[in-house]
N, C-alpha and C positions, 0 to 999 in steps of 0.2 A: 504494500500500500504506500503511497505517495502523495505527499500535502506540496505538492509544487502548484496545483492549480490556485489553493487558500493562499501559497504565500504569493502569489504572482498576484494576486488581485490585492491582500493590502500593500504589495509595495506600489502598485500603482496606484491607489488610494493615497498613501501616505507621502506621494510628489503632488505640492501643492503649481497650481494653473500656472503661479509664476515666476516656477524654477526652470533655469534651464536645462535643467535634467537628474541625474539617479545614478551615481558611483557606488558599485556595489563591491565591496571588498572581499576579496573570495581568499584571503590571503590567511584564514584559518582553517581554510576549509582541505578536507583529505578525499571527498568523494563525491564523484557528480555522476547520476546516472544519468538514460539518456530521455528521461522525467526533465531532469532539473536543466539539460542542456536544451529542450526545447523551449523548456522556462525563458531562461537568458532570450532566445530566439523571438516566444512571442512578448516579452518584456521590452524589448526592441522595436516593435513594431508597435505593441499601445503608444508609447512614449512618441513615438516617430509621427502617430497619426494627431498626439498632443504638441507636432511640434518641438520636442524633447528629444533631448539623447539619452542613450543610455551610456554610460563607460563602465569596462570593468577592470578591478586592481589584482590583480598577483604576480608575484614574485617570480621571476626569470625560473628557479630554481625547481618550482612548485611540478610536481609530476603532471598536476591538471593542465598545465600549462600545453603541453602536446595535446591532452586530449584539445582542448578547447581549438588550437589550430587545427587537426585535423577533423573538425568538422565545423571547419570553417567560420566559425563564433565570429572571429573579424567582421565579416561581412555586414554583420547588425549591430557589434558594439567593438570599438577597440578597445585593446586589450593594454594594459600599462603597470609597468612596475610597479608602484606605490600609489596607495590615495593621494598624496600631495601633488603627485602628475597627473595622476586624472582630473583631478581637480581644477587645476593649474590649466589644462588644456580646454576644458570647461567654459573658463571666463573669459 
């Protein structure tokens, strides 16, 4: 079982109309199945249709790191070492 759809809807909830978007830190995290990576996917495209980015943060090092390149994640949100770059690239 899988709560990607509950969290995909309040993080879209919880980007107010007039931010310019949603840095999601993934730089704790150890496991994305391919739930949570269509997550990021359609998380990219509410945002998109708000006008909004999405950016997401982790670590060069981070094993998820490959997965999220090879299935293409860039494509709807880039991908950046730390929150202070996503951030930074943000504004």
């Amino acid at each position: 079982m899988t709560n990607a759809g509950y969290i995909g809807d309040e993080l879209t909830r919880a980007v107010p109309n007039e931010a310019l978007g949603l840095v999601v830190d993934l730089t704790g995290t150890r496991y994305l199945d391919s739930a949570a990576v269509e997550l990021l996917f359609e998380l990219a495209r509410r945002l998109t249709r708000r006008r909004q980015r999405l950016s997401l943060a982790l670590p060069q090092t981070s094993p998820l790191r490959r997965v999220l390149l090879l299935t293409d994640v860039e494509t709807a949100a880039p991908l950046f070492d730390t929150v202070e770059e996503a951030l930074a690239a943000s504004g």
